[in-house]
C-alpha positions in Angstrom: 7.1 14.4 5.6 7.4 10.6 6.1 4.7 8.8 7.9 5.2 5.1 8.7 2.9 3.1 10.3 2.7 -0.6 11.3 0.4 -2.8 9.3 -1.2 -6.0 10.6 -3.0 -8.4 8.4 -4.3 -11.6 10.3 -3.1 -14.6 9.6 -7.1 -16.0 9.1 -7.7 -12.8 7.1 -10.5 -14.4 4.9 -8.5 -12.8 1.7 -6.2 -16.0 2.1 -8.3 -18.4 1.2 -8.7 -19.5 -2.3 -5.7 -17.2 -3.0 -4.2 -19.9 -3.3 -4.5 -23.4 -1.9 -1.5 -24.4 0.0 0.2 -21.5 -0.4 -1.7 -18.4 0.7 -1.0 -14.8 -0.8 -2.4 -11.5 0.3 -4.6 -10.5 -2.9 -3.0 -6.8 -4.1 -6.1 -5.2 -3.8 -6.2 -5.7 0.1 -2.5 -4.6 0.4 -3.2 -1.4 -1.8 -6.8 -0.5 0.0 -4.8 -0.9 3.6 -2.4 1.7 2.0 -4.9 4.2 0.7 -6.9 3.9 4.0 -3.8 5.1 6.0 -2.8 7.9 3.4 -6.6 9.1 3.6 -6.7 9.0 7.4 -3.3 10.7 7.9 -3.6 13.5 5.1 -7.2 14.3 5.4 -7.8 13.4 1.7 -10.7 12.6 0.1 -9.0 10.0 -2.3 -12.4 10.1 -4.9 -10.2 13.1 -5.5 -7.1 11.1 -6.5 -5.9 8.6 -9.0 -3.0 5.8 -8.6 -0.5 7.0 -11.3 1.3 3.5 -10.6 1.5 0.9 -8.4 4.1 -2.2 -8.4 3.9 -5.1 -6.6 6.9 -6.6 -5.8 6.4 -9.0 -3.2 4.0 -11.8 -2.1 2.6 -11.2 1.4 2.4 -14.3 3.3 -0.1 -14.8 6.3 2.3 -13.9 9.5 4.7 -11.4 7.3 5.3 -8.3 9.2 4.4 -4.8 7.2 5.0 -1.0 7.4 2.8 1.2 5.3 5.1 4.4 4.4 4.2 7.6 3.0 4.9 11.0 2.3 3.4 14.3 0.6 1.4 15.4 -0.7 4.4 17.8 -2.5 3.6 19.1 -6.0 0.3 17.0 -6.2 1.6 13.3 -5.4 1.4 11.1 -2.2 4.5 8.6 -2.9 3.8 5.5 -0.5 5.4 1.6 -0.1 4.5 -0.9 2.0 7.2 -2.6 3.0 7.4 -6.9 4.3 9.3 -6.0 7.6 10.5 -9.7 8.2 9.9 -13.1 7.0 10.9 -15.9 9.5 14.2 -17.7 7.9 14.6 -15.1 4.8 15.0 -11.3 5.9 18.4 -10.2 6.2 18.7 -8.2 9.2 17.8 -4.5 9.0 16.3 -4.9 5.4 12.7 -4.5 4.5 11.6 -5.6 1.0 9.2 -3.6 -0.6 6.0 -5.4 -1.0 4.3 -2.5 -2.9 5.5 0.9 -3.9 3.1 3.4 -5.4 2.5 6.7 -6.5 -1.2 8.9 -6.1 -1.5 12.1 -8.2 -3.9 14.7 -7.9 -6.8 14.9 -10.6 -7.2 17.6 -12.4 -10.7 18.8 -11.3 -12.7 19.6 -14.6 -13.9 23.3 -15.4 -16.6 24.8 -17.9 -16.4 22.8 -21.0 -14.1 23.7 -23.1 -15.1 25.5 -26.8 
């Protein structure tokens, strides 16, 4: 199952400022906590339950870029998810998204009786 959804970051998202001067970045750790807030709501996961087994960022997110958050499973304990810069005024080809952010959740092992 693929879910995609439609993220919008403001433009005067206070994350831009500071990161950096003149030339304003979406911090990662926005980008990925946008992407596990969707996964949570849409699989009904508690993700305290779940670790990031990897995450790659790809792509600067620039105030105004437009973003999908995709994501599928879970299917043999992993949630596979990307966000994706939809278009960028003067850059994007046509019909192509660039991956901003592609990641993979995996299940934790929940911890028994001690082992001897």
């Amino acid at each position: 199952m693929n879910i995609r959804h439609t993220l919008e970051i403001s433009p005067d998202h206070p994350a831009f400022d500071g990161h950096f001067p003149g030339t304003p970045i979406l911090p990662g750790a926005v980008l990925l906590d946008e992407a596990l807030r969707f996964i949570e709501l849409d699989l009904a996961l508690d993700l305290r339950e779940w670790q990031i087994s990897n995450a790659k960022f790809l792509e600067r997110v620039c105030p105004g870029d437009a973003l999908t958050v995709e994501h599928s499973g879970p299917a043999n304990g992993l949630v596979r998810f990307t966000v994706r810069i939809a278009h960028r005024a003067g850059v994007a080809t046509p019909g192509v998204a660039k991956p901003a952010l592609s990641g993979t959740l995996l299940a934790m092992r929940v911890a028994g009786a001690r082992d001897a």
